[in-house]
N, C-alpha and C positions, 0 to 999 in steps of 0.2 A: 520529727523532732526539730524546733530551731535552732537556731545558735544563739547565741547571748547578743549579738548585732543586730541582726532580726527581730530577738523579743525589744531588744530597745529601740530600736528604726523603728516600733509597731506603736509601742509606748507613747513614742514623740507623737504620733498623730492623733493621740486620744486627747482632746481637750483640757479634763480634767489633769491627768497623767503626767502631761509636759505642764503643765504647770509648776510645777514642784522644783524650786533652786536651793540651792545650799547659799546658806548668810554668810555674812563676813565673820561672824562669830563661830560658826561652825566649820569657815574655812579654815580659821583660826588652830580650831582642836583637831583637826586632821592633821593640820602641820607640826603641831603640840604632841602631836601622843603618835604621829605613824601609822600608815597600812597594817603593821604586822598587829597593831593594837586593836583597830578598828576592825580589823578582819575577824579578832578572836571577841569583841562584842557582839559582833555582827554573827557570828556560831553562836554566843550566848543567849543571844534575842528570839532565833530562831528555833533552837532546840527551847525554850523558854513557851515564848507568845506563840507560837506555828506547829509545831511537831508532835503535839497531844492530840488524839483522836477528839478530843473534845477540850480545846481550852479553852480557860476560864474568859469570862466574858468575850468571846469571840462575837469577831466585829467591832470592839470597841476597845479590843486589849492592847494596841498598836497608840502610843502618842504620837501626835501632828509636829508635834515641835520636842525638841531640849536634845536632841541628837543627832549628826548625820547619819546614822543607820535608819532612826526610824522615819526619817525625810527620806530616802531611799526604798523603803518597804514601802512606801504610799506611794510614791514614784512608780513603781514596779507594780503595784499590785500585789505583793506580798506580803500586805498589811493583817491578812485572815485571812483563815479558809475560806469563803464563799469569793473572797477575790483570786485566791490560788486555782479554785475550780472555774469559775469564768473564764480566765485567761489562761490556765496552762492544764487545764481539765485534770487538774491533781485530787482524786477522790476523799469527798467530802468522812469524816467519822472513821475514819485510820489512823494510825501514828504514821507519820511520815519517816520514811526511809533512812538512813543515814548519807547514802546517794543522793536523794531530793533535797536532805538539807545541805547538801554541800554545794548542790545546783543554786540552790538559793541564792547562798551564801556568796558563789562567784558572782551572780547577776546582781546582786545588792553594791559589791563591791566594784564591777565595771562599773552602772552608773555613777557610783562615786568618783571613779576614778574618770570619767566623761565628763560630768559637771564640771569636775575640779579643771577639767583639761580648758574648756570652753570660757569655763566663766573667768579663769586666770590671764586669757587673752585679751 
């Protein structure tokens, strides 16, 4: 099992992956609404888009843009099941755990709190 350092130290080297920053706009709404807020989207999104044995339009249920969580999920690779199974071999056609989605949940939330660290520099 990694640590949340590691899946992001792994992250950064995927091309696609590290590409992903938070706007100024989205920097914005972090500072606007708080951790404790973004935290409790970022459970909503997941037990939502992620945590159904089969959700709805999976692969394509995740937006690109209009939120840092889901700028984060695509960062991470938490954007869908078949990205969760690639990268953290979390079995396809299950409902996910409530352990897994808190796993998430944290790792959604470190990159945020990363980006935020880096890019405020």
């Amino acid at each position: 099992m990694q640590t949340i350092d590691q899946a992001l130290d792994k992250l950064e080297r995927s091309k696609f992956r590290s590409g992903f920053h938070l706007t100024r706009k989205e920097r914005a709404y972090l500072e606007e609404k708080g951790m404790d807020v973004i935290r409790r989207h970022a459970e909503d999104f997941v037990r939502q888009k992620l945590s159904p044995a089969e959700p709805k339009n999976d692969g394509k249920q995740t937006p690109m843009h209009g939120h840092p969580v889901f700028k984060a999920m695509h960062a991470t690779a938490c954007c869908c099941r078949g990205c969760l199974n690639k990268w953290y071999r979390v079995p396809i056609g299950r409902e996910l755990s409530e352990n897994e989605q808190k796993k998430i949940v944290n790792l959604l939330i470190a990159w945020i709190e990363r980006k935020e660290s880096k890019q405020s520099q």
